[in-house]
C-alpha positions in Angstrom: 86.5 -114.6 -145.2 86.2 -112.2 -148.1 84.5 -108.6 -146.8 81.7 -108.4 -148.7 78.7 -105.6 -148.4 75.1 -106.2 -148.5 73.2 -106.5 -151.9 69.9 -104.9 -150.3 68.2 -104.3 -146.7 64.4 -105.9 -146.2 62.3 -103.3 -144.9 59.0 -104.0 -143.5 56.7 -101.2 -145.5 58.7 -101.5 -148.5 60.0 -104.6 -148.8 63.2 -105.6 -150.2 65.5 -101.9 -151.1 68.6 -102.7 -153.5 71.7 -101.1 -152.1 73.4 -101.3 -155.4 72.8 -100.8 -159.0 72.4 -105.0 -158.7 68.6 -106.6 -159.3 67.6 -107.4 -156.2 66.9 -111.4 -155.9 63.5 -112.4 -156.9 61.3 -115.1 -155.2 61.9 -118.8 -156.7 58.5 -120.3 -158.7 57.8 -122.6 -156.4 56.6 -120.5 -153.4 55.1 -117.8 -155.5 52.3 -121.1 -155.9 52.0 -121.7 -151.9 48.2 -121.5 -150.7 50.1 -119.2 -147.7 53.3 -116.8 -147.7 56.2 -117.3 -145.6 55.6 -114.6 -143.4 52.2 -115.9 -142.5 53.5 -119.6 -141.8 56.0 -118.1 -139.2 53.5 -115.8 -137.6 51.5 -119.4 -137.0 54.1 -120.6 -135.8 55.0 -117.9 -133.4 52.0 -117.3 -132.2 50.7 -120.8 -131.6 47.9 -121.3 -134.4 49.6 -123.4 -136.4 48.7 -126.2 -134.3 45.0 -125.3 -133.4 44.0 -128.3 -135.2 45.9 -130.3 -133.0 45.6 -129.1 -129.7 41.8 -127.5 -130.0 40.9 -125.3 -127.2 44.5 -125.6 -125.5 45.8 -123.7 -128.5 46.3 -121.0 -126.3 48.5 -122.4 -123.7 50.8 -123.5 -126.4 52.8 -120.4 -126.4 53.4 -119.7 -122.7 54.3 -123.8 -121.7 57.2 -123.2 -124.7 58.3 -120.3 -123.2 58.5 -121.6 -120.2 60.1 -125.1 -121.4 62.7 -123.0 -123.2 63.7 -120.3 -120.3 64.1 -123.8 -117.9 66.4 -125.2 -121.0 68.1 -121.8 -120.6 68.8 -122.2 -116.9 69.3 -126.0 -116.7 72.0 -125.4 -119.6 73.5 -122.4 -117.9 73.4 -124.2 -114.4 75.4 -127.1 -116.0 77.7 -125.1 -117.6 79.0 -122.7 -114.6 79.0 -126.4 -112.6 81.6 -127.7 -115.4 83.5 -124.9 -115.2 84.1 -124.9 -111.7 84.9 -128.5 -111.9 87.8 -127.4 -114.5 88.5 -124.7 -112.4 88.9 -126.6 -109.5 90.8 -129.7 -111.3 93.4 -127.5 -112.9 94.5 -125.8 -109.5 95.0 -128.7 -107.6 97.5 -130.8 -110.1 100.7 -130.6 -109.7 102.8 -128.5 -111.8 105.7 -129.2 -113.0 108.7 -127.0 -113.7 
């Protein structure tokens, strides 16, 4: 992999700061025409209003249920994991080796 340096940082006040005497890159035609940024489609997102239309008055509980359905992804995954690798563990030290 070639070491290559950053062309420009994104900072939140300013916006995007060229670290070299490069342009920094612009944004492409088609989303300059967008009814809503980038940035404001994500915050809907994150934050669960994005699918107020769907869900109505339950908007709310969106967020915390997908929390909570990812932290018990996080555990389930983990739990499964350490359980395979004691399986390994265990399968490894009782074959026979031989020398």
């Amino acid at each position: 992999m070639e070491n290559t340096l950053p062309i420009a940082v994104a900072d939140y006040r300013y916006g995007l700061i060229s670290l070299a005497d490069t342009i920094p890159p612009t944004m492409p035609e088609e989303m300059k025409t967008t009814p809503i940024s980038l940035w404001h489609f994500l915050f809907a997102c994150h934050n669960g209003r994005l699918f107020e239309q769907w869900l109505g008055t339950s908007t709310w509980l969106f967020v915390p249920v997908s929390g909570g359905l990812l932290l018990l992804n996080l555990l389930t995954g983990s739990w499964d994991w350490l359980q395979r690798r004691r399986r390994q563990k265990q399968h490894q030290s009782s074959a026979p080796s031989f020398q």
